[in-house]
N, C-alpha and C positions, 0 to 999 in steps of 0.2 A: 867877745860878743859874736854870736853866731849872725852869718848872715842868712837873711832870707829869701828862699826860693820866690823866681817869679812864676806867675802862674802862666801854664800851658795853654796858648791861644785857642786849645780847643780839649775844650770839658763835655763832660754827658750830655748836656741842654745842647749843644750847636753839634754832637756829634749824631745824637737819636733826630734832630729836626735833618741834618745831613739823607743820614739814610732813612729818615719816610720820606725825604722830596726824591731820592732817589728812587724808592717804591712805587710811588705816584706817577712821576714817569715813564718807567718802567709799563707800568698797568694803561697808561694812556696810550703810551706806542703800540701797544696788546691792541687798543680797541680802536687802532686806524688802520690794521691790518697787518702789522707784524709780530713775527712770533716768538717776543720776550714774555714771561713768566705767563705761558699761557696754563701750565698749574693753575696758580693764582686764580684763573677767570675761565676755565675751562667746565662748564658744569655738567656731565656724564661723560663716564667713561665704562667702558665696557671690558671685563676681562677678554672676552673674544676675538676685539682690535689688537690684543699688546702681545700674544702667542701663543704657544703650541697646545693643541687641546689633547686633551686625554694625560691619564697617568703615565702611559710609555712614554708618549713624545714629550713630557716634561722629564721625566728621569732622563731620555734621552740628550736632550737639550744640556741639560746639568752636568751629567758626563761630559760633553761635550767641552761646556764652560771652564771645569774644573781640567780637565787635560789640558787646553790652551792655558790656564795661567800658571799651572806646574809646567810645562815645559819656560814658557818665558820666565819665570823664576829662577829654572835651574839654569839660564843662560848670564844671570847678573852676576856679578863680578864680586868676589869677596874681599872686603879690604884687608889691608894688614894691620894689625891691631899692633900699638905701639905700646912697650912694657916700661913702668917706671923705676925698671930697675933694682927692685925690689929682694928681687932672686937673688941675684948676683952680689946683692949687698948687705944679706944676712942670710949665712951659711945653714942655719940650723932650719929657714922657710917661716920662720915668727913673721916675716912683714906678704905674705905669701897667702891668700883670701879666694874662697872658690867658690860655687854652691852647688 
């Protein structure tokens, strides 16, 4: 006889009522003056405030963008990738998968 699983203290109903009471606070701390999910409760926004105007100084900006995260890319470290042995253990490359 199999036995049965007991159920998980916390299911959809107490995990969706979790995170709205956390939204709700969240949005309440918004409206006493600090600035969590002011997304949520912020109503206009302007291209103008967030940056660079014109075509140049957007392409500019972008280059910019993309050269900082290519150099910090090329600075992460490659791991060593570990073989199962597979090579070494049939001579002819049968267990040996590429693409």
């Amino acid at each position: 006889m199999k036995k049965r699983k007991t159920p998980s203290p916390t299911n959809r109903r107490t995990f969706l009522g979790a995170v709205g009471g956390a939204t709700a606070a969240a949005v309440v701390t918004n409206v006493v003056g600090l600035p969590a999910l002011s997304v949520l409760t912020e109503p206009n926004s302007y291209a103008a405030d967030i940056g660079p105007h014109g075509a140049g100084a957007r392409a500019e900006r972008a280059e910019e963008i993309r050269q900082r995260v290519a150099e910090a890319e090329s600075k992460v470290r490659i791991p060593q990738h570990q073989d199962n042995g597979d090579e070494a253990r049939y001579a002819n490359k049968i267990g040996n998968f590429s693409k």
